[in-house]
N, C-alpha and C positions, 0 to 999 in steps of 0.2 A: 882926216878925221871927219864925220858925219855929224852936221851941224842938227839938234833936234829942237821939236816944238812941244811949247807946254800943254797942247788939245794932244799931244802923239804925232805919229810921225818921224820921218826924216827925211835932212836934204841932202843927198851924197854930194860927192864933186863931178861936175860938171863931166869932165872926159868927153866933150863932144867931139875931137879933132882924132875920129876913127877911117878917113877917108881911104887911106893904105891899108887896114882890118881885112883881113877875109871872113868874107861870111857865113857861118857854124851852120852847121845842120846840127840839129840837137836832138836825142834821142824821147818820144812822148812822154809824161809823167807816169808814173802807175794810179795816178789819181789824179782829178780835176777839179778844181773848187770854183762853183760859178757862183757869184754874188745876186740874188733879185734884184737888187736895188743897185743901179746902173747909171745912176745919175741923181739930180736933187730933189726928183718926183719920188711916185709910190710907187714901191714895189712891185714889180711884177707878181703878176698869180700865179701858180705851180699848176701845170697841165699833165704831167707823169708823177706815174708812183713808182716807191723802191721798190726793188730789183728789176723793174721795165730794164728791155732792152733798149738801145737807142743809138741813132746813127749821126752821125757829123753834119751838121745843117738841121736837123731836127727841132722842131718847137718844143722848147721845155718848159718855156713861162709867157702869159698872155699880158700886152699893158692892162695899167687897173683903172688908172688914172690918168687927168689929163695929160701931167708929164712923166708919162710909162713907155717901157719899150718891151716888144716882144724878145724876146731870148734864144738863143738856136745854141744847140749842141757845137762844142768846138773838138770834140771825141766821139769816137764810137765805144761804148761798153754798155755796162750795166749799172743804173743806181743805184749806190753803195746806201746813202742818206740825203733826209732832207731836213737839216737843223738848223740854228745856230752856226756859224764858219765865221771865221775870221776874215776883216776884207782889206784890200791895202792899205789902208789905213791903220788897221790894229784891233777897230772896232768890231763889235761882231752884230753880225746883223743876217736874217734869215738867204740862205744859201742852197745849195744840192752839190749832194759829192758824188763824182762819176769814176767806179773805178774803171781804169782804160781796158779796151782789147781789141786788139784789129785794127781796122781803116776803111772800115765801112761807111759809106757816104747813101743821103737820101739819090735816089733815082732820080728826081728833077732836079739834081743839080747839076749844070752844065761845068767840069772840068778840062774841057779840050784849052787849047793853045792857041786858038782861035778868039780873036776880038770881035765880038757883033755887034754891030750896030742898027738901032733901030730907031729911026726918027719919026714914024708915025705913031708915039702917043703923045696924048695932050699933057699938059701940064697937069692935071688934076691925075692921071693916071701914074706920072712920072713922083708925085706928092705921094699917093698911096703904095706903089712899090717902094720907097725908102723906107714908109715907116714898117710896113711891112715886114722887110729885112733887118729891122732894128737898128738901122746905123743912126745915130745920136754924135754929139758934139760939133755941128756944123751949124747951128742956132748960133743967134746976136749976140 
């Protein structure tokens, strides 16, 4: 049974002990609900309009705010909408719905199988590609 909260929500049961599990490939959505708001800052800005095409790794939303993150397409399709969406929480707060097709990916993004390493940036440089890529939840 799914323990709930009075803000919304739910906590399922735990089920961590999947170490024996194989792991599913799962067929794309025919639609993708990306939320702006990506963390406890300000929304990101909407940089595409609907029905734009767009590719996998794409910038769909620019930070606004101090604690903003940029946004990169996680599908290739066409924007369906940019409204209102529901976000895992329950809540609805301003979104873009991507209906899927293909598997098209931006051109500078490197997919080989190949690990690179590269140790001559500095730190300031190493600062600006994360935010850049928008990875978030590795703050204090």
């Amino acid at each position: 049974m799914l323990k709930t909260f009075a803000l919304g929500g739910v906590h399922p049961a735990e089920n961590k002990l999947s170490a024996n599990a194989a792991i599913e490939v799962l067929d794309p959505p025919k639609q993708a609900f990306i939320p702006l708001g990506q963390n406890l800052g300000a929304p990101s800005k909407v940089v595409v309009k609907k029905a734009e095409e767009v590719k996998v790794g794409q910038l769909l939303a620019e930070a606004s705010g101090f604690i903003s993150t940029p946004i990169h397409s996680p599908v290739s399709g066409k924007i369906f909408k940019i409204d209102n969406i529901l976000n895992a929480s329950g809540y609805k707060q301003q979104g873009i719905i991507i209906n899927v097709e293909g598997d098209e990916w931006m051109e500078d993004i490197d997919r080989s199988e190949d690990l690179v390493t590269n140790t001559d940036y500095s730190k300031d440089e190493i600062i600006d590609k994360i935010k850049k890529a928008g990875l978030v939840g590795m703050g204090g």
